[in-house]
Structures are given as C-alpha cells and as structure tokens.
C-alpha positions as CSV (number, residue, x, y, z in Angstrom):
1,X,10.7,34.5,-13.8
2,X,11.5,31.9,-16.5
3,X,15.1,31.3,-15.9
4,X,14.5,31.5,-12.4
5,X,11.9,28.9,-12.7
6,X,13.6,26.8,-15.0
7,X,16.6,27.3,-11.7
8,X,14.5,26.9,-9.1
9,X,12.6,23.5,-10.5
10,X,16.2,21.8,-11.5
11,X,17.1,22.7,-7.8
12,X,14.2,21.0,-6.6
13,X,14.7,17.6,-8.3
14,X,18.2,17.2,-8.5
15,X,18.0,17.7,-4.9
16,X,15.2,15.1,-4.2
17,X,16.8,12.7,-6.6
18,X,20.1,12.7,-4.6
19,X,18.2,12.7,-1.0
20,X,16.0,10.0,-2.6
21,X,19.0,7.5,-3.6
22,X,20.7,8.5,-0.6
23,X,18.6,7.6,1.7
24,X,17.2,4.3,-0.1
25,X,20.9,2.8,-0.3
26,X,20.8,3.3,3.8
27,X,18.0,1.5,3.9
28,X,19.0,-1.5,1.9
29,X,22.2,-2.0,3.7
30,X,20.4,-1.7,6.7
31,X,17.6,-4.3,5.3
32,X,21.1,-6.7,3.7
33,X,22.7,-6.5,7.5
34,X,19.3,-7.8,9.4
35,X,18.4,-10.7,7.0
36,X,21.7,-11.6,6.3
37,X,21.4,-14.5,8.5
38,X,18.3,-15.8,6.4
39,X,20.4,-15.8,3.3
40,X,23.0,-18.0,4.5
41,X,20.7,-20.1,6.1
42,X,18.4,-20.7,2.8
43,X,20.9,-20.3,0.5
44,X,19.4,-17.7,-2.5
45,X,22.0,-17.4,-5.3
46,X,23.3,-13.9,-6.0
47,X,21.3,-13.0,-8.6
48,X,18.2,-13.8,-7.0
49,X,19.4,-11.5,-3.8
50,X,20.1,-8.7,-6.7
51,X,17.7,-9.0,-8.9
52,X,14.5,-10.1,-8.0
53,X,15.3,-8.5,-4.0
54,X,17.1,-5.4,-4.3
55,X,16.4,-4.3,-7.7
56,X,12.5,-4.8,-6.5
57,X,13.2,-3.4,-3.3
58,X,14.4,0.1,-4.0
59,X,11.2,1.5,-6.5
60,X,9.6,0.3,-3.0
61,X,11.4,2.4,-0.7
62,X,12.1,5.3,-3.1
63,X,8.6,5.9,-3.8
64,X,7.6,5.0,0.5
65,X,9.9,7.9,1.4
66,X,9.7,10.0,-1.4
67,X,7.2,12.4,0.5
68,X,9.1,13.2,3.0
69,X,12.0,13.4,0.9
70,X,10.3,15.9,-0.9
71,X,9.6,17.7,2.2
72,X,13.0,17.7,3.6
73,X,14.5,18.6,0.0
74,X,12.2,21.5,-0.5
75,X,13.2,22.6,3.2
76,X,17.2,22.1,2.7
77,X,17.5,24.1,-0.5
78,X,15.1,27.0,-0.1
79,X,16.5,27.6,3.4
80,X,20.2,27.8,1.9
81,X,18.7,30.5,-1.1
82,X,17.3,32.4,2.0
83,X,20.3,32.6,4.0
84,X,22.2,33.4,0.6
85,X,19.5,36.7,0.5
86,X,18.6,35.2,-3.0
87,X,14.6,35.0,-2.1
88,X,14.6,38.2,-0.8
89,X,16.3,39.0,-4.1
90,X,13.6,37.8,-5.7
91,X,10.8,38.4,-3.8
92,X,11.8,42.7,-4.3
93,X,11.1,42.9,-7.5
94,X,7.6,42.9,-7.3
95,X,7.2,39.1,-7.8
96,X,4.2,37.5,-5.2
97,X,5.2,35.0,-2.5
98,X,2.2,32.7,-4.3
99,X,4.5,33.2,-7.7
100,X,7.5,32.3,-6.3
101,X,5.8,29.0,-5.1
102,X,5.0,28.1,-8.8
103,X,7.6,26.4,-9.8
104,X,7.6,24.4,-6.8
105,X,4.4,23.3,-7.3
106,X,4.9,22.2,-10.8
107,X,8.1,20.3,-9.5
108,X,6.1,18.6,-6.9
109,X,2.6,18.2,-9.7
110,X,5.5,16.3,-11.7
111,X,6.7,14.1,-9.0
112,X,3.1,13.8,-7.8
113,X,2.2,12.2,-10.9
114,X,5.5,10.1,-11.1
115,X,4.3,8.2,-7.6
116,X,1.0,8.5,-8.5
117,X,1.9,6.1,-12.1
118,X,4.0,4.5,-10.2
119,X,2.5,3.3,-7.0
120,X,-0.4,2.4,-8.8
121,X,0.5,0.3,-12.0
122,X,4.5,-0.4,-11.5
123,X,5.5,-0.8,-8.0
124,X,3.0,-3.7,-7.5
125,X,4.7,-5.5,-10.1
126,X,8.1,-5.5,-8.7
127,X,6.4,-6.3,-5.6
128,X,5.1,-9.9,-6.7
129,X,8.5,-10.6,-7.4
130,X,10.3,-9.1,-4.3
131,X,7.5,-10.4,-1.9
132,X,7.7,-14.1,-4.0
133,X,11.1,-14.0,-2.8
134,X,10.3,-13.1,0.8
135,X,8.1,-16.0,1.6
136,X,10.6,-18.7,0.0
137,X,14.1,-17.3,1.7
138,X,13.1,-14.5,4.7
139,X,9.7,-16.1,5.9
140,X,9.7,-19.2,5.0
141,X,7.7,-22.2,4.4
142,X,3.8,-21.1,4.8
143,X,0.9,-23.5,6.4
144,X,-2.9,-22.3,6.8
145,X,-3.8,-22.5,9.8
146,X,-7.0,-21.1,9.6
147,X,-10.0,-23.2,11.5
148,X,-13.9,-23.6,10.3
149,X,-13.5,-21.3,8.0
150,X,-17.1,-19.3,6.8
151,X,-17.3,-18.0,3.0
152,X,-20.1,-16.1,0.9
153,X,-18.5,-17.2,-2.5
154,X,-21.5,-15.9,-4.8
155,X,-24.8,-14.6,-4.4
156,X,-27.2,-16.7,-1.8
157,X,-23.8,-19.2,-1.7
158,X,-22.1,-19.6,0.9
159,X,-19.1,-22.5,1.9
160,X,-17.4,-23.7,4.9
161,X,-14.4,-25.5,5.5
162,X,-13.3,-27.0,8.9
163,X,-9.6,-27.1,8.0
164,X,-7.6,-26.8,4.7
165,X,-4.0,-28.2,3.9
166,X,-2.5,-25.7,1.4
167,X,0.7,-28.7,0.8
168,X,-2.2,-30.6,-0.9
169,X,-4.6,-28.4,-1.7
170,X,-7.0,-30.8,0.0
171,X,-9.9,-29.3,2.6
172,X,-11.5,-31.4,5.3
173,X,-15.3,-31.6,5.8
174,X,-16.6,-29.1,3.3
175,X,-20.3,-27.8,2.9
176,X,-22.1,-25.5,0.0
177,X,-25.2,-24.3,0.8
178,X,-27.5,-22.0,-1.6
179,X,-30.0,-19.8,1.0
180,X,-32.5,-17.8,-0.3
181,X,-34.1,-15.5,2.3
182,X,-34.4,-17.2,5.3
183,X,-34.7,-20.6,4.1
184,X,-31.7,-23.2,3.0
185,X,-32.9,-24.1,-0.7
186,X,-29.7,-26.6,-1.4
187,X,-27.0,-28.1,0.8
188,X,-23.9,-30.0,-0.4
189,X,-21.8,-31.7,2.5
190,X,-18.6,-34.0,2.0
191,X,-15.9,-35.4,3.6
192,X,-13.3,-34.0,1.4
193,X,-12.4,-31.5,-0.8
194,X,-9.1,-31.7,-3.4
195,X,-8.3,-28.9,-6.4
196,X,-7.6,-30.7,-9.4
197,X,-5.4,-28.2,-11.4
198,X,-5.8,-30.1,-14.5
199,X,-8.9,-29.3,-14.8
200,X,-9.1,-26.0,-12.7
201,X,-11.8,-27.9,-10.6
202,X,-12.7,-28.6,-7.3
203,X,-13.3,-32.3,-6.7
204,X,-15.4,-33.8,-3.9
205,X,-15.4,-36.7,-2.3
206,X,-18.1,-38.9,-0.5
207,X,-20.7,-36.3,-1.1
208,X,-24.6,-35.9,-0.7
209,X,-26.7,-32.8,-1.6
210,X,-29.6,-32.0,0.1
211,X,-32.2,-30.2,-2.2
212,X,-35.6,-28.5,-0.8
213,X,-38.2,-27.4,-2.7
214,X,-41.0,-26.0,-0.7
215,X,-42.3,-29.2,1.3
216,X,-40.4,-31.7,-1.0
217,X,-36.5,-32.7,0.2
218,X,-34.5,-34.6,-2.3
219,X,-31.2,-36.4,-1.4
220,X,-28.5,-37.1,-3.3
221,X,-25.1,-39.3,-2.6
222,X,-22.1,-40.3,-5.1
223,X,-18.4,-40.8,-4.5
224,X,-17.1,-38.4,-6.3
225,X,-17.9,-35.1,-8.5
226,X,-16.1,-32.0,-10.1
227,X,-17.2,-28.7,-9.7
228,X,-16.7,-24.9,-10.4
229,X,-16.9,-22.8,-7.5
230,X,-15.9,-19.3,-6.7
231,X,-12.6,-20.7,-4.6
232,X,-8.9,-21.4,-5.5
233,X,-6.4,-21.9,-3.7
234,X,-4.8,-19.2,-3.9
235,X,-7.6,-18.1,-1.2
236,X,-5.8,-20.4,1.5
237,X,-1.9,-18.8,0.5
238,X,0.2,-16.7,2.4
239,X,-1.6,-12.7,2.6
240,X,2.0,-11.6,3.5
241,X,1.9,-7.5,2.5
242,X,-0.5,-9.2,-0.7
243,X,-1.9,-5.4,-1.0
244,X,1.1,-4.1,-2.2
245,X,1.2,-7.3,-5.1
246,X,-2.0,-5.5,-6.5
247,X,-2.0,-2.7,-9.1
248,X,-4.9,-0.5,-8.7
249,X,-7.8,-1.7,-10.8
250,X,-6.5,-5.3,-9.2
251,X,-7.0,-3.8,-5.9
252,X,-10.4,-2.4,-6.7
253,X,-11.4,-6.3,-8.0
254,X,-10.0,-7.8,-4.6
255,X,-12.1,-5.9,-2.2
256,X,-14.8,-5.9,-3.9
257,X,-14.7,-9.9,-3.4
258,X,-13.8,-9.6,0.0
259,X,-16.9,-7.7,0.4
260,X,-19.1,-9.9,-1.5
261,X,-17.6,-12.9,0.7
262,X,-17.7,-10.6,4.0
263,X,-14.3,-11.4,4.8
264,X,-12.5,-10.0,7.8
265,X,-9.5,-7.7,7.4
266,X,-10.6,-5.6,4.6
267,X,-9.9,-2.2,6.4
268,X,-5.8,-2.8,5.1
269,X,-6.6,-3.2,1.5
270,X,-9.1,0.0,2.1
271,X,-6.6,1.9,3.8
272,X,-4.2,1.0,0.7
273,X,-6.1,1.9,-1.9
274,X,-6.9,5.2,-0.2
275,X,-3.2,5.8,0.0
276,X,-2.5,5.4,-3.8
277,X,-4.5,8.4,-3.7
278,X,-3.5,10.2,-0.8
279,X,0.2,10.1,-1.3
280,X,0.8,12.6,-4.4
281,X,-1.2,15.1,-2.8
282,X,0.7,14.8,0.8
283,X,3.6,15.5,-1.8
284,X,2.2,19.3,-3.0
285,X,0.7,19.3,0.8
286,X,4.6,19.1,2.4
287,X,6.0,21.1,-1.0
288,X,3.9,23.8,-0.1
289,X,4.6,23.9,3.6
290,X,8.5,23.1,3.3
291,X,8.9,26.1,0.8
292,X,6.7,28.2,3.9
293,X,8.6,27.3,6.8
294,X,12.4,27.5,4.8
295,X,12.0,30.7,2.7
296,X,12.0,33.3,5.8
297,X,15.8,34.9,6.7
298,X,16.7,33.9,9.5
299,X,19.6,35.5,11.8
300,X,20.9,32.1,13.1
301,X,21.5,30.3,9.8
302,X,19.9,27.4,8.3
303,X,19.8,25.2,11.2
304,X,16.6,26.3,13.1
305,X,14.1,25.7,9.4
306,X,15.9,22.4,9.1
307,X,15.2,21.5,12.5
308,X,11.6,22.8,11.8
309,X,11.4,21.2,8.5
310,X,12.4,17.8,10.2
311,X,10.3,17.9,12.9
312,X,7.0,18.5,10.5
313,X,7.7,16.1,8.9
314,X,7.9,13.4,11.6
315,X,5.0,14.9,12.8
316,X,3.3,14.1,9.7
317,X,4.7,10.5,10.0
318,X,3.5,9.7,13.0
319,X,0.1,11.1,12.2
320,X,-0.1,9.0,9.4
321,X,0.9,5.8,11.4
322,X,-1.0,6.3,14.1
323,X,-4.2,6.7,11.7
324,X,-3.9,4.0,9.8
325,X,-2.8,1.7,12.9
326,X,-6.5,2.7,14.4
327,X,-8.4,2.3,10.8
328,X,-6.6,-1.4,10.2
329,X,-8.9,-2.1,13.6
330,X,-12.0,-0.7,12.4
331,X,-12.1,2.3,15.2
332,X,-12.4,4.6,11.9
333,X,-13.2,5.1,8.4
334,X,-10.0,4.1,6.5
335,X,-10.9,7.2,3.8
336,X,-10.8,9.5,7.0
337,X,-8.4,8.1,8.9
338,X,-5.9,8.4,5.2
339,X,-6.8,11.9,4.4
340,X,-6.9,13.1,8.0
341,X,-2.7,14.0,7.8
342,X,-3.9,15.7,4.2
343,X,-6.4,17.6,5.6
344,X,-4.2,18.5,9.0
345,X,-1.5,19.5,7.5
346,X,-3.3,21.7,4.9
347,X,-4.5,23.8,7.8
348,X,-0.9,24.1,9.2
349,X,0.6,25.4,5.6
350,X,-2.6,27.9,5.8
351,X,-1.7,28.9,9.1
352,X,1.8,29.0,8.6
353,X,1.0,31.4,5.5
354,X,0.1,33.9,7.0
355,X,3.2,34.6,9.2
356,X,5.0,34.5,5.9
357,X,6.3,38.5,5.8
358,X,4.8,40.2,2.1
C-alpha cells in the first residue's frame, strides 16, 4: 500500500491545508469588520494592523481550529473515495480496515506534532505581540482596580496592598509581614510604596518594622528604604488572555507562583496548560473517528457522513466548552474536565468501530 499511502496522506494534508486557510481568512475578515471601529478611533498605522495583528493572528486561529479542521477534512475526502467505490477498492484486496487507517494516522501523528511545537513554544510568541497590540488599540487604556489586595510572595512572607496605581507604579498603605507558624516574627507597615526601575527596587516610604523575638519587640522607623521583594509590577498589569503570552515551560513557572502566592484564578492557566497537551491527541482522536464514520458506501451520496461528520464535531466542541467553562469555576479538576472530550470521544470511535462492515 505504499503508493496508496503516499495518495492517501497527500490527500489528507493538502485537504486540511486548504480548509485550514480557508476558514482562518473567514475569520479575520470577520474579526477586521467587528473592530473596525476601534481602528479608526485609535488610529494604528497599517503596518501595525498587518503585521503585528494579522500576521500574529492567523498561527492563532489556524492552530485553534485546526482539530476540527482535521476532523471535517478527514470526513470530506474519505467520504468522496467511498462514494467513488475506491475504499471498497481497496479494502478487497485483502488489506485490514486498521491498515487502511495507517496512513491517516501518520498524517494526523505529523500534524499532531506540528500543533503540539507550535502551541507550545511559537504561538505564544506571536501572541505577546498580537495581545500588546490588543490592549493599546481594541481594549484600551488599563487601570487596576483591584482592592486590599493579599499576597504570599516567599515562604512565611506574605504582603498586602490596600490599593495600587499601575500609571505610577505607586501602592498605597503597604505591609510585609514574615509568620512563622502561628506567630508574626516581623512586620513592615508604610504609607507608600513606589518601583524605582532604575534600580529594579521597591522603595518605601514613612516606614516602621516591627521585629519580635520571643518576649522581646523591637521597632524601627525611617523615611525611606529600598528593597527587593518577590513583586513587580508587572503583577498589577492587564491579565488580558496572559496564558496564551506564555510558552510552556513559562507557563509551568507562572502557576507554580501563583500557587506559592495562593492566588485566585489559577484553574485558566491549569486548564491551558492541560490543553497544550490535550489538543494533538483530540487530533488522532477525531482522525480516527472522521475516517470511521466517512469510509462506509452509502446509497444517498456524500451528504449524510458530512452531516455526521459535522455534527461530531460540534458535539465535541461544545463538550469541550462546556468543560472547561465549569473547570475555570472550580466545579472540577481542570485535567478531568480537559481530557473528558479525549476520553468521550475515544469511546464513540470504539463504538463506532465496530459497525464498521469487515
């Protein structure tokens, strides 16, 4: 079955590439025509619409959709070799159904890979960019509004802020205190806290730390000091889709400090992660089932597996959203709730298997 391999895999990935494109042109028309408004408003020169938009924008969306792209390629030209007799062709000369699924497979192990390399080192890089460009001419000017805000910045250390003006990079009414056990060993408290990017320091103002040792309380009081603290400002900035600005092993760094600080919200970054992951293997899941469901004869044409093929795979869509939406609140494991479709639909292509005629 080499040159039918060799047919069958060309087949396979001219046809996603061309569904791909397709489909991710639509989609940034679609995205040009809704924030057109925001453009003339804010005024971004053309190049900066092209460039560090669009040309950001489409390894986005190509590799988003490229799972169901996959699915509905796979679905589309194996359902047009059936109703051309060419599988049955093929399938009575003694070659297996699981053979003639092989070079599928190693289409969709290659694209599998692709996203995998992609999503996780390349895509996130284009994404500072496009997302950069997002917050200055689409969402505009950002201000934290964030309210006595609670941080464990280190081991035993933990910070408050009552309010924080990201303009000046100022904070209002800031405390450091050092617990060990039960019992406060060290408290800082001042009036006002400024980042001093000269130095890469915090600076506070009107200060006085409180240290305890055992039965003995020392105080402390100056107007001003610099110090080094597990806190920039970058920690007050816009979040706006910041998961998708990470590659992986920056992802892996991030919520590990959000755990260490035991910061609300880290369910998204989980559920992204898990999703770098998840992803390549939904794309030899729907391979797999779109080759199952497209590959029969049928009577009526090609219209009825399409149909099939498309509903699946909004099925698989909306399982996936629906998931994810009720992980992002903590009602389940993001790992579960991102593998769940995986899983699912793994039993479906099993099921679906074995009504597949030998």
């Amino acid at each position: 079955m080499k040159i039918l391999d060799a047919y069958i895999i060309k087949r396979f990935l001219t046809t996603w590439i061309f569904v791909v494109s397709l489909i991710t042109l639509i989609i940034c028309v679609v995205d040009y025509t809704e924030k057109i408004e925001d453009f003339l408003r804010r005024k971004p020169s053309t190049n900066e619409i092209l460039f560090d938009y669009y040309l950001n924008l489409i390894p986005y969306w190509a590799n988003t959709i490229s799972p169901l792209m996959v699915f509905i390629s796979v679905v589309f030209f194996t359902a047009n070799m059936a109703a051309r007799t060419e599988i049955i062709a093929i399938l009575s000369t003694g070659v297996s159904f699981l053979r003639f699924m092989v070079p599928y497979m190693m289409a969709g192990l290659l694209i599998s890979a692709f996203t995998f390399l992609m999503v996780g080192y390349v895509i996130p890089k284009a994404n500072r960019t496009r997302i950069a460009f997002e917050n200055k001419y689409v969402e505009g000017t950002y201000y934290y509004e964030g309210r006595d805000v609670h941080l464990k910045i280190a081991p035993n250390v933990y910070a408050y802020i009552e309010s924080y003006n990201n303009a000046t990079n100022t904070g209002d009414r800031f405390t450091l205190e050092r617990i060990e056990g039960n019992e406060l060993k060290e408290k800082l408290s001042s009036g006002r806290i400024e980042w001093n990017p000269a130095k890469k320091k915090w600076t506070v103002y009107d200060y006085s730390i409180r240290t305890i040792d055992g039965p003995r309380e020392t105080l402390r009081k100056g107007a001003q000091l610099d110090t080094t603290l597990s806190l920039k400002p970058k920690d007050f900035e816009s979040t706006y889709h910041l998961w998708e600005t990470f590659t992986l092993t920056q992802l892996n760094d991030y919520i590990d400090e959000l755990r260490l600080r035991g910061s609300d919200g880290i369910e998204t970054y989980l559920i992204e992660k898990y999703t770098r992951f998840a992803n390549p293997f939904s794309v030899l899941i729907l391979t797999a089932i779109g080759v199952i469901v497209s590959a029969r004869k049928a009577r009526g044409g090609v219209g009825l597996q399409i149909a099939l093929g498309f509903g699946l795979a909004f099925a698989y869509i909306l399982f996936y959203l629906l998931s994810s939406g009720i992980a992002a609140k903590g009602n389940i494991d993001p790992l579960l709730a991102v593998w769940l479709p995986n899983i699912t639909f793994t039993l479906i292509g099993l099921v679906l298997y074995r009504t597949i005629p030998r």
